[in-house]
Each structure stands twice: as structure tokens, then as C-alpha cells.
TIVEX-956225 format. One record per residue (C-alpha): y, z, x; residue in three letters. Coordinates in steps of 0.05 Angstrom, whole numbers, plus 5000, padded with zeros to 4 digits. Layout:
residues N
YZXala
...
END
This chain:
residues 181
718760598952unk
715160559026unk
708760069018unk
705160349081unk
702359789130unk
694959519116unk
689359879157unk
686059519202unk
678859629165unk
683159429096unk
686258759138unk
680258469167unk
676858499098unk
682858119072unk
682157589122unk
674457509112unk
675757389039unk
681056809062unk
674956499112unk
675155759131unk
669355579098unk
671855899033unk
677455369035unk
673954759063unk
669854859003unk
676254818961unk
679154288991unk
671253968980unk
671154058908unk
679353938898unk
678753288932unk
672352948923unk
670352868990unk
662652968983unk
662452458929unk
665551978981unk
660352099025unk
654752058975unk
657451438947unk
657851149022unk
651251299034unk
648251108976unk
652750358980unk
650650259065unk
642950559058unk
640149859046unk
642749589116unk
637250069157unk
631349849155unk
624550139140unk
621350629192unk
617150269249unk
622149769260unk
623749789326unk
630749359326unk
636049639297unk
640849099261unk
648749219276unk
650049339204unk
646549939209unk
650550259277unk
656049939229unk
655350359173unk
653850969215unk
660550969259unk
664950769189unk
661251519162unk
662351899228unk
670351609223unk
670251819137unk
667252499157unk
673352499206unk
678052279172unk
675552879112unk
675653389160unk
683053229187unk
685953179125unk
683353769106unk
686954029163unk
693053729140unk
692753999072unk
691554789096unk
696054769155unk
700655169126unk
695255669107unk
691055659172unk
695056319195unk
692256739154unk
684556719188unk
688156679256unk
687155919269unk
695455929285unk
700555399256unk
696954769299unk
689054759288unk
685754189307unk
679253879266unk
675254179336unk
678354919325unk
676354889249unk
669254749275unk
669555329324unk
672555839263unk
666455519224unk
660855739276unk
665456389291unk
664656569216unk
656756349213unk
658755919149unk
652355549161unk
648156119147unk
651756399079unk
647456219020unk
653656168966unk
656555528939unk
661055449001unk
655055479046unk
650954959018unk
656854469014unk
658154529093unk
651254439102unk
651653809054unk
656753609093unk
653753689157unk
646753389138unk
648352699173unk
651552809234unk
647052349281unk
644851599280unk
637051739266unk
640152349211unk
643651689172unk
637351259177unk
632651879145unk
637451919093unk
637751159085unk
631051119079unk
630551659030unk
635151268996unk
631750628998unk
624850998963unk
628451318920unk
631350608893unk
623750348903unk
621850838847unk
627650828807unk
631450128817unk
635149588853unk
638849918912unk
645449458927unk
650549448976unk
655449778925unk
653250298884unk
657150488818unk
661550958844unk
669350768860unk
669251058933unk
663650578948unk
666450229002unk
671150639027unk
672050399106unk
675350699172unk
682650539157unk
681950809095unk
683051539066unk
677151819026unk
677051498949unk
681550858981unk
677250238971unk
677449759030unk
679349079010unk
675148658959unk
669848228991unk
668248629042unk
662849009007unk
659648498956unk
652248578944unk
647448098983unk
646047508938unk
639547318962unk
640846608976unk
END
């Protein structure tokens, strides 16, 4: 039996149905990694402080640069865990985190309103300084209204740091709640 070769038309729609997006949002869900970022969040928002302050503490540029090196850190091991699959949407056998990006905006994944969709955009929703103090202050009314906001929130991932790998806690003591002394 002869299994003629895949049109073009019939190819192309095989390799949109294998997009980027549709695996990042795999390797989201498979992995955790929005949780780790929630949990971060939600464990660093009480070290901004409330709008109309114009000094900014270094806890705060803190927290920020330990996010921007966990949303780093997500998005290159995701790279490491599809490596071997990256081929098959053309990204070739070495992608970098910056050539994922690129496929991302190639494929307007931002725009798609499915499941995959709004989890980029959830994980793209704090990708500046002033982005992390909005959502810290959100944060911090939200506790207002509903409770005590603390340094570590109840979530294992809570202090997960730069050196370590998303859902590794950094070492005790490092993220114990202020104790108002």
C-alpha cells in the first residue's frame, strides 16, 4: 500500500493544530506554573506600597526581578520539556525562550479567545515593574476586604526564589511573615 504525501493545504492545517500556544498551555496546566506565579504574587504583594507613595522600597524591585527570573525560568523549561517536539511548528531542534515568543506573536496567540489564550494572557499580565505594583495593590484591597495579607500565603510555591525551579521552595527563613515587632 502507497500512503501518498500530505498536501500542502492538508499539512499546514496539521501544523496549526500542533501551535505553540496549544502546548505552552499544556505544559501550563501539566506543570503548575501559573499557580507559582499566583502564589508569588499573592506571598510578595504586601512589600509595594499603596499608590501615591512616591519611594519605592527595595523589597518591592526585589520581588519584581525574583518574578521576571520565575517567569524565565517557566518559559525555558518549557523549552526544555518540548524541545524534542518544537519541529513540528517549524521552531527547528534549538529554540530559544526569544524564538518561542516570536512563534507566539507569529501565531497571534494573544488574540485567540480559547482556554490557551487566556492562560498566555494570564501569563503575560505582569510583565513590567508598575504591572506588579497594580496587581500588588489589587492584592493588598482584596486582603483589606477579605483578610490579613502576609508575606506567605498558603500555597507551597510561596516563596519560590531565582535559583529555584517553579514549585522548589527557597530555603526556610527567608520568607517568614513580618512579625510586627
Amino acid at each position: 500500500i502507497r500512503i501518498p504525501p500530505l498536501s500542502w493545504r492538508r499539512h499546514r492545517v496539521l501544523v496549526r493544530a500542533m501551535s505553540v500556544l496549544d502546548g505552552l498551555a499544556s505544559y501550563l496546566e501539566e506543570s503548575g506554573a501559573l499557580e507559582d506565579l499566583e502564589c508569588f504574587l499573592q506571598s510578595h504583594a504586601w512589600c509595594v506600597p499603596p499608590e501615591g507613595v512616591e519611594e519605592q522600597p527595595l523589597e518591592a524591585g526585589t520581588a519584581f526581578r525574583r518574578y521576571e527570573e520565575l517567569l524565565g525560568s517557566i518559559l525555558a523549561d518549557f523549552v526544555d520539556q518540548s524541545r524534542r517536539d518544537f519541529h513540528l511548528v517549524g521552531l527547528g531542534d534549538k529554540p530559544s525562550v526569544e524564538s518561542i515568543v516570536a512563534a507566539l506573536r507569529a501565531e497571534r496567540a494573544i488574540a485567540r479567545r480559547d482556554l490557551p489564550g487566556e492562560q498566555l494572557r494570564t501569563l503575560l499580565a505582569v510583565t513590567s515593574y508598575e504591572d506588579f505594583a497594580a496587581e500588588a495593590r489589587r492584592r493588598q484591597e482584596a486582603a483589606e476586604e477579605g483578610g490579613a495579607l502576609t508575606r506567605l500565603a498558603a500555597c507551597p510555591a510561596a516563596a519560590v526564589g531565582p535559583a529555584a525551579s517553579p514549585g522548589q521552595a527557597i530555603p526556610s527563613g527567608s520568607g517568614r511573615a513580618p512579625t510586627g515587632d
